[in-house]
Steps between C-alpha positions, in 0.01 A plus 500: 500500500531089530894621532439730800277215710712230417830736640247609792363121603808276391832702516403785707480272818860290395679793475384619844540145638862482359590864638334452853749161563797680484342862606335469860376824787406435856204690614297493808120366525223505739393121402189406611462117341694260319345234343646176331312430108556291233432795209526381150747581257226640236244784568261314314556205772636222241887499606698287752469568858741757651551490901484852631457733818277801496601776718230721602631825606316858607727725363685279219241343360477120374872362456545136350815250631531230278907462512527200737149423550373141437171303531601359855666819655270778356290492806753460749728816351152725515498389878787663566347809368265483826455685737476800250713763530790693342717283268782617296433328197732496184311566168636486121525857459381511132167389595519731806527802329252358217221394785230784397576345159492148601186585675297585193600185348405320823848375551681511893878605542695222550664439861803304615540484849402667794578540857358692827552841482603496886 
């Protein structure tokens, strides 16, 4: 059992991680926010700080973009997420096709780009 949640918690997400680099789909979102955060690199809270941007979409759901994001342009890149509207946004496509799965474990796909749609 200890086995199974360490595979689930610690490797689970690295193997993803490592496939979703070199594995990426473009899909097509209705985003309605973006917002610049500072999320930390634990669950529990205690890890360093990681600059992200959450992308709030109504038919994709919550996507995070973390490749390229730092402190001082985190805002700035979820500005250019505004107006809402249709982006094409590239996602790893592990954690695409894993997102119901993700969701239980209250983990996003991960995003790497985006543009407007039109």
């Amino acid at each position: 059992m200890v086995l199974v949640i360490v595979c689930v918690v610690f490797v689970g997400p690295a193997v993803v991680h490592s496939y979703d680099a070199d594995h990426k789909t473009t899909i097509t979102c209705d985003v309605t926010s973006a917002e610049g955060e500072m999320q930390s690199s634990s669950s529990r809270g205690i890890g360093g700080p990681i600059a992200q941007v959450v992308i709030s979409t109504r038919d994709c759901g919550r996507l995070l973009l973390r490749e390229g994001v730092t402190r001082a342009n985190n805002e700035q890149i979820a500005a250019r997420l505004s107006p809402p509207g249709e982006f094409r946004i590239e996602v790893g496509t592990a954690s695409w096709d894993m997102r119901g799965v993700l969701h239980v474990i209250r983990r996003d796909p991960t995003a790497y780009g985006f543009e407007p749609a039109s």
